[in-house]
N, C-alpha and C positions, 0 to 999 in steps of 0.2 A: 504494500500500500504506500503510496507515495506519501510526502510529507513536504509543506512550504511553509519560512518562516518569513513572519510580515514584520517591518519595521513600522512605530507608531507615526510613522510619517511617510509611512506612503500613501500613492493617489487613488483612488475606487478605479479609476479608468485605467490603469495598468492592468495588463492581461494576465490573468493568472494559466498559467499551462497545464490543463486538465486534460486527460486521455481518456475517453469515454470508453465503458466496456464496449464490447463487439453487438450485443443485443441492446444495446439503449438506445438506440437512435428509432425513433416511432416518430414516422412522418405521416402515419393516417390518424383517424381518430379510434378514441380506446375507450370502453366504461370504466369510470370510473371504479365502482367496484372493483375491478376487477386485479387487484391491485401485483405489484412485483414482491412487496413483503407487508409484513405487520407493520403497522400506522399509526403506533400509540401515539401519536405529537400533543396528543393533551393531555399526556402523565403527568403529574407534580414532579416526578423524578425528571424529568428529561425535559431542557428547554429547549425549541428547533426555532430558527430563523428560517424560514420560506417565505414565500407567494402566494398569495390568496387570490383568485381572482374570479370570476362570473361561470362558469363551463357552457360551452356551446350549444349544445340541448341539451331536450330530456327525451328517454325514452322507456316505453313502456313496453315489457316482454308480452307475447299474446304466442297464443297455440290456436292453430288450424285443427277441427278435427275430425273424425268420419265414424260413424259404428253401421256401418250399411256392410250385411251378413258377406258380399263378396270382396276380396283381399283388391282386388284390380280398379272395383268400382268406389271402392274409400279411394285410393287414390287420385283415381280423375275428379274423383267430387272435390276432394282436396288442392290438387292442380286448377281445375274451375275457378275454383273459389280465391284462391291464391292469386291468379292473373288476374281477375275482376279486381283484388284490390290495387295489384300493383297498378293497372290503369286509370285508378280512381287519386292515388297518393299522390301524384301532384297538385290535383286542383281541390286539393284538402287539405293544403300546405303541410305535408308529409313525408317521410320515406319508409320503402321498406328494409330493416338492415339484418346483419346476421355475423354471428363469430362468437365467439366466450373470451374473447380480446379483444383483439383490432378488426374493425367493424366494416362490413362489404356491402355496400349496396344491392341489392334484389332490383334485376330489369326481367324484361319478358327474355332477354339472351338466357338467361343465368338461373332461375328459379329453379328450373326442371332437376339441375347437379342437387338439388337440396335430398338431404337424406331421411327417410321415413323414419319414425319411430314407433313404437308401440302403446297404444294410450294405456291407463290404468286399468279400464273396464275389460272387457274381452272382445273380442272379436272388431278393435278400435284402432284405428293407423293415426298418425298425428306429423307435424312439424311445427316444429319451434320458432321464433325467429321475435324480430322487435321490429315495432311502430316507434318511428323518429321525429321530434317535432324542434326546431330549433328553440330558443328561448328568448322570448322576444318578450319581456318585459317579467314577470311571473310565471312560475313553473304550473300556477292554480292555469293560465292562458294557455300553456302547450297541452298541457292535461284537457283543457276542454277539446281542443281540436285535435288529439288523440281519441277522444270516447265519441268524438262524433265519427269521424273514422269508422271507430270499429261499428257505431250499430248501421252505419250507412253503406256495410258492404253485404251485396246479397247472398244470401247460402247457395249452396248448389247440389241437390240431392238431399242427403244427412249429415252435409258438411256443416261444421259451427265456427265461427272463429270467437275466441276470447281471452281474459286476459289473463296473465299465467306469472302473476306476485306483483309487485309495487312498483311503481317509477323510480329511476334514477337517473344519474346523468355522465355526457359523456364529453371530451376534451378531444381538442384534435392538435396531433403534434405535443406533447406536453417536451419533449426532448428542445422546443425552443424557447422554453423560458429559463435555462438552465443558465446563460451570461447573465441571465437577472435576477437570479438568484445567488451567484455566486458574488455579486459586487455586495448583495445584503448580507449575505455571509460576510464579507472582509470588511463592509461598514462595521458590524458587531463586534467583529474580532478586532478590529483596530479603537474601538469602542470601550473594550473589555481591558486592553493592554492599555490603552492609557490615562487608565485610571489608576496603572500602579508606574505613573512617570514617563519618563524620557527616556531612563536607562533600561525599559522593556517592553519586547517584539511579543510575536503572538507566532506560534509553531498551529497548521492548522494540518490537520487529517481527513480523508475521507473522502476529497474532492472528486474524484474519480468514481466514485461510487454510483450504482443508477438512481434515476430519481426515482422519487413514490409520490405518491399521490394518494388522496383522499378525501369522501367528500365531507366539507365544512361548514356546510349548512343547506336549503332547500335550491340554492341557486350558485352556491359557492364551491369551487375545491382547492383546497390545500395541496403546493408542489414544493419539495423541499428533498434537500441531497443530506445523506446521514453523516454529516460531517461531526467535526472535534476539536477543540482547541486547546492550548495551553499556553500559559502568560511565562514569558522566561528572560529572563535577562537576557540585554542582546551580545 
């Protein structure tokens, strides 16, 4: 793990030389849930300097689903039903997405790769997938034109579509708030050291580390790198 040490008099706009792991760099969008590690940042024990800032939507998870007695015909009832919405999501200011990370939009090319599941009940085929709504003011506003969405799309057969846990929300690129995070980082760190003088720098740890993420309230998430520091004579 690399380690830099800050003199109480350096500038925020000096470059600090971070080497990012080889999977950190997320140039699409991610849920936030979905996170790289544990997220405690509001321990009493542990104080983090990051970014807070708004997340780009919200989306809500929904399951397509089928109990129609033959295996072939859930599935087209499903597909049906499937393409009806994806034709409807634009002019419902929506999208359809999909992943248990980094998030793929659903067109009429691409639905069909989706993979069946098996519902709870018996003789039930299902897919998983999320209703995406940007966040244009309050997440109570994405939420409305998400549930208008879902009941304004038509079944097709003994297809159902519904919705399948809570809302949350998602960040696109979080890998570039990371210069902006590390200047509050070395704001704090040279913050912290020069409280005990002139004759002590600030040894900082961690920088390299991925970021995490989490979210921080109903429209907010928290991006912060697990760094470390220590005050030491220079």
């Amino acid at each position: 793990m690399r380690e830099y040490l800050f003199g109480v008099t350096l500038l925020l706009g000096v470059a600090v030389p971070v080497q990012a792991q080889d999977n950190s760099n997320i140039e699409g969008e991610v849920v936030v849930t979905a996170q790289r590690a544990s997220a405690d940042y509001l321990s009493d024990e542990q104080t983090v300097v990051g970014l807070r800032r708004t997340a780009d939507s919200a989306i809500q998870p929904v399951r397509f689903t089928s109990d129609s007695r033959d295996e072939d015909m859930r599935k087209q009832e499903i597909h049906a039903m499937l393409e009806a919405a994806i034709r409807r999501a634009d002019g419902a200011g929506v999208e359809l997405v999909t992943g248990e990370f980094e998030l793929t939009r659903l067109t009429l090319a691409n639905f069909k790769d989706l993979v069946f599941g098996r519902g709870s009940r018996p003789d039930t085929s299902e897919i998983e997938l999320y209703v995406k709504a940007k966040l244009a003011g309050s997440v109570g506003s994405a939420q409305g034109r998400i549930d208008s969405f879902i009941k304004a799309v038509p079944p097709s057969g003994r297809a159902l579509l519904e919705k399948n846990g809570g809302i949350t929300l998602t960040i696109i690129n979080p890998d570039q708030y990371r210069p902006e995070i590390l200047k509050l980082v070395a704001a704090e760190a040279l913050k912290t050291a020069g409280a005990f003088g002139p004759d002590y720098g600030v040894e900082v740890a961690g920088l390299n580390e991925q970021l995490i993420w989490a979210q921080a309230s109903a429209t907010e998430v928290f991006l912060y790198i697990p760094y470390r520091f220590t005050v030491r004579p220079k």
